[in-house]
C-alpha positions as CSV (number, residue, x, y, z in Angstrom):
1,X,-23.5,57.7,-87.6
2,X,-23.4,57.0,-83.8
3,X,-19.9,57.6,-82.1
4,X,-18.3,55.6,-79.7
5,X,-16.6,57.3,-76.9
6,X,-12.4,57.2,-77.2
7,X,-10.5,55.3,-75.0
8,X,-7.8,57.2,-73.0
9,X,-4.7,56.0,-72.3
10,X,-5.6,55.7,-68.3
11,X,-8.8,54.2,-69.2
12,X,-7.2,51.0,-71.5
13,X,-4.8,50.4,-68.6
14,X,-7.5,50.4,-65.9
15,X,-9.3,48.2,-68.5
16,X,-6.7,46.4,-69.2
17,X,-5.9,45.9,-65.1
18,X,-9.6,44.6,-64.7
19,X,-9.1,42.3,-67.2
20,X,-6.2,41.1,-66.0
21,X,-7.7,40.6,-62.4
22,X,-10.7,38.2,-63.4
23,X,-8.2,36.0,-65.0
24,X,-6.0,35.9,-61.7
25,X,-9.5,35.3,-59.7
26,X,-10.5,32.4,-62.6
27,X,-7.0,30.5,-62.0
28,X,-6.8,30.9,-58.2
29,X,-10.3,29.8,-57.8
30,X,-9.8,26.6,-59.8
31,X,-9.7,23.3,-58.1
32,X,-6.9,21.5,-57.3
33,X,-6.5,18.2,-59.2
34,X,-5.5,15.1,-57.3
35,X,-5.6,11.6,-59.8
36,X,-6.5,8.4,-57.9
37,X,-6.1,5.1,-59.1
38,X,-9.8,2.5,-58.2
39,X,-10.0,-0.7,-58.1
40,X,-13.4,-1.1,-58.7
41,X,-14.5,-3.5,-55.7
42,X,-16.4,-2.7,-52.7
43,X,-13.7,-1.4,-50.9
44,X,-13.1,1.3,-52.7
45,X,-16.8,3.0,-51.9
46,X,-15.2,5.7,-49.4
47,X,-13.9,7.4,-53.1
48,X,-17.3,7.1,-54.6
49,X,-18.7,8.7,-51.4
50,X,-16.6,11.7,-51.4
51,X,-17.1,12.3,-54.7
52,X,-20.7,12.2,-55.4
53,X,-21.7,13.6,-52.4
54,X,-19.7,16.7,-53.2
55,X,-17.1,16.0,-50.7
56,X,-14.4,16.4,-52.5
57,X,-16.0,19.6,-54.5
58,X,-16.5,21.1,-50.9
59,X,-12.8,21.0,-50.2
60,X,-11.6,22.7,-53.7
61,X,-10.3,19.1,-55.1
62,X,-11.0,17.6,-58.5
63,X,-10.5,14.0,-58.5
64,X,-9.7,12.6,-61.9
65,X,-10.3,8.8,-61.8
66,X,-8.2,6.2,-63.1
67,X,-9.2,2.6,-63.3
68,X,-6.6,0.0,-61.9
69,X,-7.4,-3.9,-61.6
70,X,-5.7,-5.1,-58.4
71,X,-2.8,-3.9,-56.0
72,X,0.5,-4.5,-58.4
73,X,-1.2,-1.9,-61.2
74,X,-2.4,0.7,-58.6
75,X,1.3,0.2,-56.7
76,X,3.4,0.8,-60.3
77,X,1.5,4.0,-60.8
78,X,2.2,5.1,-57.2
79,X,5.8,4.6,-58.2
80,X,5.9,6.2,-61.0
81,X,3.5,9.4,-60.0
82,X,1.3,8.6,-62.3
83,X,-1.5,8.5,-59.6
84,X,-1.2,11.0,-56.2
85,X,-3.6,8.4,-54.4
86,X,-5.3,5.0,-54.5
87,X,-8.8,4.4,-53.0
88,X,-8.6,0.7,-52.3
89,X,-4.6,-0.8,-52.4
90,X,-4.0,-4.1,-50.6
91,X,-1.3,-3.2,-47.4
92,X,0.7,-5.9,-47.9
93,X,1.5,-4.4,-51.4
94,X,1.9,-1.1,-50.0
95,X,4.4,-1.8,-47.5
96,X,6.1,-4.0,-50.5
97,X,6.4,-0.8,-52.3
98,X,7.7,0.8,-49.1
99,X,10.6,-1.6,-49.5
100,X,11.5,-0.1,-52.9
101,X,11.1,2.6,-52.5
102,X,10.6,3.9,-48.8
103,X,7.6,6.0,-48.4
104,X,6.1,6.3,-51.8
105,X,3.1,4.5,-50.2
106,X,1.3,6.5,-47.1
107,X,-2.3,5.2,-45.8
108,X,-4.4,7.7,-44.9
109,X,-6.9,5.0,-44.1
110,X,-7.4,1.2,-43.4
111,X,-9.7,-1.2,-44.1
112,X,-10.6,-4.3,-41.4
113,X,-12.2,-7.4,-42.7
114,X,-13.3,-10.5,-40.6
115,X,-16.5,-12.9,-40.2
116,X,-18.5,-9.8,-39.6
117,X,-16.9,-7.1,-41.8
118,X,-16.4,-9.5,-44.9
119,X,-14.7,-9.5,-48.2
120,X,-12.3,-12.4,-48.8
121,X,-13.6,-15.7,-48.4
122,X,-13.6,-19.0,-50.0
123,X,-16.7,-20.0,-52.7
124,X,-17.6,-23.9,-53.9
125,X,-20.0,-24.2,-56.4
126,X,-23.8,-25.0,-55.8
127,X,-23.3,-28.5,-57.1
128,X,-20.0,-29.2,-56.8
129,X,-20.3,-31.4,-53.7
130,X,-17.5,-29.5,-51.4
131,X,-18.1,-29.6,-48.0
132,X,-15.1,-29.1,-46.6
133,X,-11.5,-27.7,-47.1
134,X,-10.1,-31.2,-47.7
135,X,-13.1,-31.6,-50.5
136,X,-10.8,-29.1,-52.5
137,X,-7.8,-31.4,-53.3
138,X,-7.5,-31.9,-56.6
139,X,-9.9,-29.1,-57.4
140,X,-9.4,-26.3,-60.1
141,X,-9.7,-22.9,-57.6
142,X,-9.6,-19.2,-59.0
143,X,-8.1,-16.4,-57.0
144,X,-8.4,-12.7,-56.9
145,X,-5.8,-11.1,-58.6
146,X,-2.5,-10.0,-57.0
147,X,0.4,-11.9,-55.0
148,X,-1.0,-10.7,-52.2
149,X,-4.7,-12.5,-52.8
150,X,-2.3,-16.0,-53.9
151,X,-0.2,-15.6,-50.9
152,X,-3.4,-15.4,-49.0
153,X,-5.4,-18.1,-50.5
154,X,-2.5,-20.5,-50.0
155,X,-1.9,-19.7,-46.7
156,X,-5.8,-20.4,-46.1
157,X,-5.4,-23.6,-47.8
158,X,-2.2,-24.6,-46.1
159,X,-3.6,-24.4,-42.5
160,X,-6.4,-26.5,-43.4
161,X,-3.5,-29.4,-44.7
162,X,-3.7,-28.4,-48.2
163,X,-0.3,-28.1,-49.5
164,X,0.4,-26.8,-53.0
165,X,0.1,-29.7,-55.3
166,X,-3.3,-30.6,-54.2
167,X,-4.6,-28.3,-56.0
168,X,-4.7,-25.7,-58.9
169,X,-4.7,-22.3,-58.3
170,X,-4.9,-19.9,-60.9
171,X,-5.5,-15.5,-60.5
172,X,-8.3,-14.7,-62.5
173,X,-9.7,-10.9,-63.0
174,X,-12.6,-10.1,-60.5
175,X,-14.7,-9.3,-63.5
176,X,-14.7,-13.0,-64.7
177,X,-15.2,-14.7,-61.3
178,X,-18.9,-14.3,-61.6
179,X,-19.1,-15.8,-65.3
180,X,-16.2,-18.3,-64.7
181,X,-18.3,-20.0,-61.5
182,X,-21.4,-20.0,-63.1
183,X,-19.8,-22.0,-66.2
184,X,-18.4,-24.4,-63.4
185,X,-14.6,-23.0,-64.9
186,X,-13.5,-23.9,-61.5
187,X,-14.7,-25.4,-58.3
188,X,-14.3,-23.2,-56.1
189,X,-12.6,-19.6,-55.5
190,X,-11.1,-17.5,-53.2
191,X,-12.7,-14.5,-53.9
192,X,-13.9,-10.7,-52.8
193,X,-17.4,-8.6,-52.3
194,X,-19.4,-8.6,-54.0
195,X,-18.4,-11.4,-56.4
196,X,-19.3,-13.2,-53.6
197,X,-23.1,-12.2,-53.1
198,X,-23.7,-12.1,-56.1
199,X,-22.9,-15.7,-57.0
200,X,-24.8,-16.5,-53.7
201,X,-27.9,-14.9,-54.9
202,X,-28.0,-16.1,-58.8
203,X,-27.0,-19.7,-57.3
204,X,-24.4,-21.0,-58.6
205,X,-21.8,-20.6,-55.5
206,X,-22.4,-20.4,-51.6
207,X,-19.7,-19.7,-49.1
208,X,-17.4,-22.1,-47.5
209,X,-15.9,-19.8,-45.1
210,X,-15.3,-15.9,-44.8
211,X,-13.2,-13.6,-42.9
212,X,-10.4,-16.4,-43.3
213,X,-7.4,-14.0,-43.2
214,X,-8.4,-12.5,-39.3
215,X,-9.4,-16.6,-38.7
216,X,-6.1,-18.5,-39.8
217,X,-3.7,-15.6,-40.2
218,X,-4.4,-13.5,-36.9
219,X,-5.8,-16.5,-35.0
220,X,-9.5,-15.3,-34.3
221,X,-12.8,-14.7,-36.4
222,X,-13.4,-11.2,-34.6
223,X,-9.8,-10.2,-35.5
224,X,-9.3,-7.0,-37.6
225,X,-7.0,-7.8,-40.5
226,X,-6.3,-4.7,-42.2
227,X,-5.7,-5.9,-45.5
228,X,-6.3,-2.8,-47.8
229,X,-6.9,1.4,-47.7
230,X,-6.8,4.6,-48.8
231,X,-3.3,5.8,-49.4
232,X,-1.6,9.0,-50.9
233,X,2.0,8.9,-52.0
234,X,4.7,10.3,-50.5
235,X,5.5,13.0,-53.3
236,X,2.0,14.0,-53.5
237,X,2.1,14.9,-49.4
238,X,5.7,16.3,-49.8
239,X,5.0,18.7,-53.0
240,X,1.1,19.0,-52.0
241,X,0.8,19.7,-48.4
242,X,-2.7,21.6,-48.4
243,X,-4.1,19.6,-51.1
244,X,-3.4,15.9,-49.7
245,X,-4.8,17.7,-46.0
246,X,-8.0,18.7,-47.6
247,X,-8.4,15.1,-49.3
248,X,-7.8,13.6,-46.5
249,X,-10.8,15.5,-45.0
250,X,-13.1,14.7,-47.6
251,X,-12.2,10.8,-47.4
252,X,-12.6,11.0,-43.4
253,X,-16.0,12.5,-43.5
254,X,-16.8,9.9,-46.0
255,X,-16.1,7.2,-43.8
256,X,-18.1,9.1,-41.4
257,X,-21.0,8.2,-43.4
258,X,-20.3,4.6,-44.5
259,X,-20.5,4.0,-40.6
260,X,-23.3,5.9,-40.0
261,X,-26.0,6.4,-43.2
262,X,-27.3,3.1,-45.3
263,X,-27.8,4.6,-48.4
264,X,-24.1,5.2,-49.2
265,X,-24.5,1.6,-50.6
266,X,-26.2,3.3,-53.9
267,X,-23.0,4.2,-54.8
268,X,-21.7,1.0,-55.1
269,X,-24.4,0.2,-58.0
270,X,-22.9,2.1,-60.8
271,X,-19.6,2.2,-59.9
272,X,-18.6,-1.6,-58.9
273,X,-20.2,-4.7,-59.9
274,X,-22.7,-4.3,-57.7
275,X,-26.3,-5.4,-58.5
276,X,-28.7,-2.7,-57.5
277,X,-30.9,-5.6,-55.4
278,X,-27.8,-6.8,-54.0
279,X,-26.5,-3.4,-52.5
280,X,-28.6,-2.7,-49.2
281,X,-27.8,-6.4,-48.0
282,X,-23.9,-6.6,-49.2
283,X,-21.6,-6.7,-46.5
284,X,-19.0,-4.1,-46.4
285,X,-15.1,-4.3,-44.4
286,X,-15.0,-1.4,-41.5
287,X,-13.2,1.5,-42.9
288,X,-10.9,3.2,-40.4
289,X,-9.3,6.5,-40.1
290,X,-5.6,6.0,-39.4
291,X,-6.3,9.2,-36.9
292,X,-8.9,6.6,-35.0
293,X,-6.9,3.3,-34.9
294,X,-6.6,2.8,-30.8
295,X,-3.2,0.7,-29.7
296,X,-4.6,-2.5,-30.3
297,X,-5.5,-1.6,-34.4
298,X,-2.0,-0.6,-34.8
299,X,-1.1,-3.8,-33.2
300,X,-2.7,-6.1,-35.2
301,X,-2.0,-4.5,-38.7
302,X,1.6,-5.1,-37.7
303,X,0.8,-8.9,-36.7
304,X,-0.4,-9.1,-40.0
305,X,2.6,-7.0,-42.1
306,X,4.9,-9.3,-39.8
307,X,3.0,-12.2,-40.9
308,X,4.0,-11.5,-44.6
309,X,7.7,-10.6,-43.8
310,X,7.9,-14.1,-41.7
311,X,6.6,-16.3,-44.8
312,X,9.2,-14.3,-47.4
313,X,6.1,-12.3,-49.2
314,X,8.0,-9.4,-48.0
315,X,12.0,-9.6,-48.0
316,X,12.3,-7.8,-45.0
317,X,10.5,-6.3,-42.0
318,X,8.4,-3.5,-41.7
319,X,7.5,-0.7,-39.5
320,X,4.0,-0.1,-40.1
321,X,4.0,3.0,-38.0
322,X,6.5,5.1,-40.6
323,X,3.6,4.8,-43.2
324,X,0.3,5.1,-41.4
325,X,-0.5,9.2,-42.4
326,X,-2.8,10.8,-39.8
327,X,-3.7,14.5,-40.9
């Protein structure tokens, strides 16, 4: 019979102590979880960057991903905690937030559109026979979802002598804009990237105008009109200090390569409605650090917050600067 060696007293402790030690290493080696709500659109590619290029990884963060259609559903869970940071929220809804509660919304990052850097602009069907803005009265037009995207749309429409019982206007989920303009639902749409191109390419819509927002909001096509970014909230920074730094990094040197490398537009493929013979051509808004906006940025983004409190989509007015987050 073959005898195992007894095990003293000192030796089960030391064992014991060892034991005891790889655990501790295990937990403090773990990665800190952050939760970030995605709207699934092309503005949100910065997220899908960082993440499947390891950036996150490299930083000790695991991101836990929860899909939310448009800015009222990602600004809820803000509110409530049930997300520490959203990818792609509309500013105008953040700073709404901001109202309710002051400072539960902090961008880390913001996102310009114009004629150059598009995403919103206004689509009329192949055949429909719009030329023009005052082709759309009495026209059935879908909207991306969110007061923000009405408030916009209108505002569009308004400035080209549309008021609001030319036409109808009805939100519709960004997922159906493709189906519902290829069925000739509506006539035309106010609608986003790449919903946009893609309708352009299978036919059955073509742009009227894009980059409408910098054009008849800020008063210029090369205007940047920050209408969207990345954003942490305000109890994530205060209880998570380290944590929302080293995300912060991770999304920066993410934008780093949007600017820079082409092929970040693969992400886009499985991860937004994206066709993958659509994404090296799609255009993409400029993604801006809040740590790089010069004078002028922060200038226009408050032209275009004050724009929002003037026309009573925001109660009151707000001081962008309190909730622009440079780490």
């Amino acid at each position: 019979m073959i005898k195992f060696p007894t095990l003293t007293k000192r030796g089960a402790i030391t064992a014991l102590s060892a034991i005891a030690m790889l655990a501790a290493g295990a937990t403090a080696q773990a990665a800190d979880k952050v939760t970030v709500g995605v709207f699934p659109v092309a503005s949100a590619l910065p997220y899908f960057v960082a993440l499947e290029r390891g950036y996150f990884k490299d930083v000790d963060i695991e991101v836990e991903l929860v899909r939310l259609i448009g800015g009222p559903a990602l600004v809820g869970a803000m509110i409530t905690n049930e997300i520490d940071a959203a990818a792609n929220l509309v500013t105008i809804e953040g700073m709404n937030a901001n109202l309710k509660k002051p400072g539960v919304v902090n961008y880390i990052s913001i996102n310009s559109q114009n004629k150059k850097y598009k995403m919103e602009q206004f689509v009329v069907g192949t055949n429909s026979g719009i030329n023009s803005y005052a082709d759309l009265k009495g026209k059935r037009i879908m909207s991306a979802p969110g007061p923000a995207n009405l408030t916009m749309a209108r505002a569009v429409l308004a400035a080209n002598g549309l008021k609001k019982g030319d036409y109808q206007l009805d939100q519709l989920a960004m997922q159906h804009h493709v189906t519902a303009m290829k069925a000739g639902t509506y006539d035309a749409g106010y609608t986003l990237e790449p919903a946009a191109s893609i309708m352009a390419k299978q036919g059955s819509a073509r742009t009227l105008e894009a980059g409408v927002i910098a054009k008849y909001i800020l008063g210029s096509d090369d205007a940047d009109a920050f209408i969207a970014g990345g954003a942490l909230t305000g109890q994530f920074i205060a209880d998570r200090p380290d944590v929302a730094k080293r995300y912060a990094a991770a999304w920066g040197r993410a934008l780093k390569d949007i600017a820079s490398d082409d092929s970040v537009r693969k992400h886009l493929v499985k991860n937004t409605f994206t066709p993958a013979d659509l994404a090296p051509t799609m255009p993409l808004v400029k993604f801006v650090m809040v740590g790089d906006l010069s004078a002028d940025d922060r200038k226009e983004f408050q032209t275009f917050i004050d724009f929002a409190s003037n026309n009573g989509i925001l109660k009151e007015k707000v001081d962008t600067a309190k909730y622009l987050k440079a780490f």
